[in-house]
N, C-alpha and C positions, 0 to 999 in steps of 0.2 A: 446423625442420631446414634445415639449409643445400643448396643447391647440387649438392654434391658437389666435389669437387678436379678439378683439370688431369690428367686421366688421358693422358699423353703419345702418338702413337700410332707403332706400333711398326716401322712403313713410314716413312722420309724420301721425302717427293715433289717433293723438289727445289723448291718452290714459291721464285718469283723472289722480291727481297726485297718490292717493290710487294704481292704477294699476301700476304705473311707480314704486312705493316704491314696489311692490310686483315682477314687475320685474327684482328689483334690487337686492332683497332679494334672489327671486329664482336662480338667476344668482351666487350669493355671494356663498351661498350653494352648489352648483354644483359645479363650482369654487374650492372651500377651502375644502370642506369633502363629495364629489363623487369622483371626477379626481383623485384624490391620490389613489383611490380602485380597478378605474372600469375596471384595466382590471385581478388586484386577483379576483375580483368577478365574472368575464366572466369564467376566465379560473377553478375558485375553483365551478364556478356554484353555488354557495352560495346565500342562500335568503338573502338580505340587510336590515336586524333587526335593526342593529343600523342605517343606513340611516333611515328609516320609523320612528325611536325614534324622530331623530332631526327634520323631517318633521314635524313631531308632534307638538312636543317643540313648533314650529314656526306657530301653527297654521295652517299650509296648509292643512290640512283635511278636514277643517271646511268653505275652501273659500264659496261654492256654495251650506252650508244650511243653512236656516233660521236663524234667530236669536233667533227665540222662542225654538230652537230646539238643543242650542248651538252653532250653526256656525256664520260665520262672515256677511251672509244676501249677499252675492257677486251671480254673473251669472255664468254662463256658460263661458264667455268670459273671467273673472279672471282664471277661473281651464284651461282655453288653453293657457292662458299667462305661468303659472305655468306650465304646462305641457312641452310647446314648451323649456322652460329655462331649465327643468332638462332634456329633451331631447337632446337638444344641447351637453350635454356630453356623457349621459348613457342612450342609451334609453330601456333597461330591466330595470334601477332601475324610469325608466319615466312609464315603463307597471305597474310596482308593486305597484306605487303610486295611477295612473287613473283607474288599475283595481277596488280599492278598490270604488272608484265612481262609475263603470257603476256596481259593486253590488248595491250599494247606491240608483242611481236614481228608480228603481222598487217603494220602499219603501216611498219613496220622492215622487214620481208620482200619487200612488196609494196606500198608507197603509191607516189603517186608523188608529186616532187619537189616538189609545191606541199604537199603532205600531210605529208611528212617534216618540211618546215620549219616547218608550223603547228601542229604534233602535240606530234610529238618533243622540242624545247623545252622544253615546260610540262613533260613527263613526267620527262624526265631534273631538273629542279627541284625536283620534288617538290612542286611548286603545286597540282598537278591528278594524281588518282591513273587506270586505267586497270582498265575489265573486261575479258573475254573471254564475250560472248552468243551459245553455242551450244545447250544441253540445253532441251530440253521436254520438257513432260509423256510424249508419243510418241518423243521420241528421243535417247535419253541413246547409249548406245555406239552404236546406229547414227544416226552423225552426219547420214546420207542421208535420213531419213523426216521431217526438221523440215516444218512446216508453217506458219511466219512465211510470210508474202509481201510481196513490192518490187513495188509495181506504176507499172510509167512513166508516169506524164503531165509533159508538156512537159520544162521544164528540173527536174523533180521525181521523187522515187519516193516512193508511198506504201505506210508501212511499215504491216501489221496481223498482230498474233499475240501471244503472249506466250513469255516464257523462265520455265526457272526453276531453282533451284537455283545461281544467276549469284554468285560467291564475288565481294565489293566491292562487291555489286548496294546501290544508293539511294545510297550512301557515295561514287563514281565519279564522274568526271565525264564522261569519255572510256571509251565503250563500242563494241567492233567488233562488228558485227550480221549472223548468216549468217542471209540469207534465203535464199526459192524467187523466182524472176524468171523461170523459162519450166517452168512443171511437165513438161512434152511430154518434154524434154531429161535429165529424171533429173539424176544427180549436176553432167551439167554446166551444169544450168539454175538452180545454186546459186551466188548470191551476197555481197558482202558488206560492209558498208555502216560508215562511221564516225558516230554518234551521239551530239548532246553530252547532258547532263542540262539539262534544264532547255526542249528541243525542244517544244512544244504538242504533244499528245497524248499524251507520251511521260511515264507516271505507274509507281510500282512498289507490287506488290501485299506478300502477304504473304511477311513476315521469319521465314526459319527457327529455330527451336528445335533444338537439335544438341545429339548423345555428346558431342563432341568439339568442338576449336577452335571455343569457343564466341566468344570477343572478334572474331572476324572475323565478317563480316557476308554471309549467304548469304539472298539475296533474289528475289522474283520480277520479272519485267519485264515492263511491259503496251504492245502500242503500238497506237492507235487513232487509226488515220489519221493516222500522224505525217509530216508532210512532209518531207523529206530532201532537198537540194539534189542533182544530178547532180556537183558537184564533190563530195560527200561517197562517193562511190561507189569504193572502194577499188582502185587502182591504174587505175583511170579505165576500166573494163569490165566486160563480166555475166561471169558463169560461170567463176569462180576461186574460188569461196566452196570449195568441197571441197578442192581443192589446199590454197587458204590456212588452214584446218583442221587438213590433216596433217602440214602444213609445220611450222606452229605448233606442233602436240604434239611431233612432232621433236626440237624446240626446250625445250620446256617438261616434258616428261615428267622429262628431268635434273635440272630444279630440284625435279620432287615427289621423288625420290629421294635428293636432298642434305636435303631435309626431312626424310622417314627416316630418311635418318643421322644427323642432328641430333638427331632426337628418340630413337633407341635409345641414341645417343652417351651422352646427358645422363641415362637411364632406368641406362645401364650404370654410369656415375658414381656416380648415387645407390644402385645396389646395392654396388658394392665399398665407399663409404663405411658404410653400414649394418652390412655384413658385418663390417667391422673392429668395430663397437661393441656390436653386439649380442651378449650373453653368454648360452651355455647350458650348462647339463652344466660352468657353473665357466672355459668355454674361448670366446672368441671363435668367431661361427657361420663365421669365414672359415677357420680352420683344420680345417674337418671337409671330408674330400674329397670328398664331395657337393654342397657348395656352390663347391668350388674348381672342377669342373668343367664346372657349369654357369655361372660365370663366365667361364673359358676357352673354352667354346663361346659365348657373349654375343660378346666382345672381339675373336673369331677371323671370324664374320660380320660383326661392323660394322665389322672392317677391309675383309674382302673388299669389301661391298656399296659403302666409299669409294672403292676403289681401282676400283670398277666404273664410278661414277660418274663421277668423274676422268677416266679414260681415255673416257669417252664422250665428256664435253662437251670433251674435248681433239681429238676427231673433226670434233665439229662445230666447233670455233675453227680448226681447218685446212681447212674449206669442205670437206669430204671431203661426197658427193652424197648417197648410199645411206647413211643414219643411222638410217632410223626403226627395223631391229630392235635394233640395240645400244640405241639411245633404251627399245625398249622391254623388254629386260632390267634395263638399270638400277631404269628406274622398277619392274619386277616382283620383283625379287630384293630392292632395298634397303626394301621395302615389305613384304615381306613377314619381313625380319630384322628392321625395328621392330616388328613385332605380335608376336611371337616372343620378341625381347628383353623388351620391355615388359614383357607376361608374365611372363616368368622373371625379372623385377626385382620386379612385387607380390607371386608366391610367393618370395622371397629377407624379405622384409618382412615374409610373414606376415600375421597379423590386421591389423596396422599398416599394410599397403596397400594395403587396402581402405578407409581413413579416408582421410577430406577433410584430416586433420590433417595427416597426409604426404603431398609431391608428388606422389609415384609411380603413383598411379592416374590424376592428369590425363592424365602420357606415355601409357599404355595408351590412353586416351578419343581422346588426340589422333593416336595412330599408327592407328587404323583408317581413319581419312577416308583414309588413302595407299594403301591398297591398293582405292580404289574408286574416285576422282575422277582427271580425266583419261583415262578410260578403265579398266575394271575389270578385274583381274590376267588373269581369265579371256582378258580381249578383249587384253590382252598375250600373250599365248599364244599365240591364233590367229597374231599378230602377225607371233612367232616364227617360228612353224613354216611359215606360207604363204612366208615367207621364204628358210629352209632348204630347201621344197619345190620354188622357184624357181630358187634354186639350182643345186640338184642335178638338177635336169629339163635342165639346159642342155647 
């Protein structure tokens, strides 16, 4: 079974032409050399090497850096165009691509000037991909209780601890590392370290087994007495590692959300086309008004949830300060209209998607990782409302 069709969407968002050629581009790619793959690469769990080649090739690495720095000078809102389009089909080879960005932003955010130019480079080339090394065993949503440590000697820090659950983890080359550098200090005794592969001690543990976006590779990280030079020390000081955390989800929680939409996009697709072919009672199932209207409720959130997204990352491309609750509606709401739609795409299928033979049950597998990773809806919420409650306390 195919695809599904160009389901048009029902919003114009004025998008410049630049942006339309790039999601036309991203669309073309997904299209002609992902769909042919994506479900050997689900089931073979395979990292998508050559996918990441051709992304490359095409420049998408480089949409949202600078131009001094190699990239193409684009925002935030181009990488969720990009994002949303290779989500639409594969969204493990959608995580493998934006992982390599929310490595990136740390370094983008906060490096400094010798960093930016040694870093940034390779990444926007697409030579070298990028993690982001926060989550351990103890500290997934609360980013504060990590237990890595930096400890300084001379012109060195040595790193010890491990990550896990590190989405590009073994596959990377270029990993940003929050450690603890002064435990006394609490959050502000966290910091945060540039890491290449391949550093002496620096070995990774076990590869996860995954629902969902399996072709992306979600690994552990070991470090045992890894040396670290003092120029690798991010933005050339201790005690930003927290900041540069939330900064960064910020930043990245829009791209899980364009993922979302990608994926309920491509789940909505394949049920409208279904609908049209599937016959019962003599009558195509689209023409019975039970399925018409749970189509329309599909179609009515995954606009909303884009249009949410949109206007975030259009917040943060205008340097606006105060982002992370919009940040983290989008990421709550468009996460939680793919698990939703999904669903209401393998009940539109019926027996049939629940089988491997039809897509439609990967989208389901792979829209769950969006409502947990990057912080879990719940811990969106909090988000929200501590927000609103500051707010309103003013």
């Amino acid at each position: 079974m195919s695809l599904g069709g160009n389901i048009m969407s029902l919003i114009n968002y004025k998008l410049t032409e630049e942006q339309e050629m790039l999601k036309n581009l991203c669309r073309q790619i997904a299209e002609e050399k992902i769909k042919p793959y994506s479900r050997e690469l689900d089931e073979k769990e395979e990292f998508p090497w050559e996918i990441m080649k051709i992304l490359a090739q095409s420049d998408l690495f480089s949409i949202c850096i600078p131009q001094e720095y190699g990239g193409m000078g684009g925002g935030l809102l181009e990488l969720c165009i990009a994002t949303e389009e290779i989500s639409r089909v594969d969204g493990g080879v959608a995580a493998s691509y934006a992982a390599s960005f929310l490595g990136m932003f740390p370094i983008l955010l906060y490096g400094t000037e010798e960093q930016k130019k040694k870093y940034l480079p390779q990444l926007a080339s697409g030579s070298k991909l990028a993690a982001f090394a926060l989550t351990e065993p103890e500290a997934g949503s609360d980013a504060s209780a990590i237990r890595t440590v930096a400890k300084k000697e001379g012109d060195h820090y040595i790193l010890n601890g491990t990550k896990h659950f590190i989405t590009n983890g073994g596959e990377a080359e270029i990993y940003t590392v929050i450690a603890v550098t002064d435990k006394s200090k609490g959050p502000r005794g966290v910091s945060a370290f540039i890491v290449e592969k391949g550093t002496e001690g620096f070995t990774f543990g076990k590869k996860e087994e995954k629902l969902g976006i399996r072709t992306s590779s979600t690994r552990e990280l070991i470090f045992s007495d890894v040396r670290v030079s003092k120029e690798n020390l991010l933005g050339g000081r201790e005690g930003i590692g927290f900041i540069v955390t939330m900064k960064t989800f910020d930043q990245s929680r829009p791209g899980v959300a364009a993922q979302a939409v990608g994926i309920a996009q491509g789940a909505l697709e394949l049920a409208v086309e279904y609908a049209h072919k599937r016959v019962q009672f003599g009558k195509p199932i689209s023409s019975f008004q039970g399925i018409q209207w749970i189509l329309a409720d599909m179609a009515t959130k995954v606009e909303a949830a884009r249009s949410l997204v949109y206007s975030v990352a259009l917040m943060v491309d205008r340097g606006e300060k105060e982002v992370g609750a919009a940040s983290a509606m989008a990421k709550l709401f468009a996460s939680d209209v793919a698990m939703e739609v999904t669903t209401n795409a393998v009940q539109i299928f019926g027996g049939y998607g629940y089988m491997r033979d039809y897509p439609v049950e990967k989208f389901m597998r792979d829209a769950k990782i969006t409502q947990i990773y990057e912080g879990t809806n719940q811990i969106q919420r909090n988000i929200i409302a501590l927000d609103l409650i500051k707010r309103y306390a003013k």
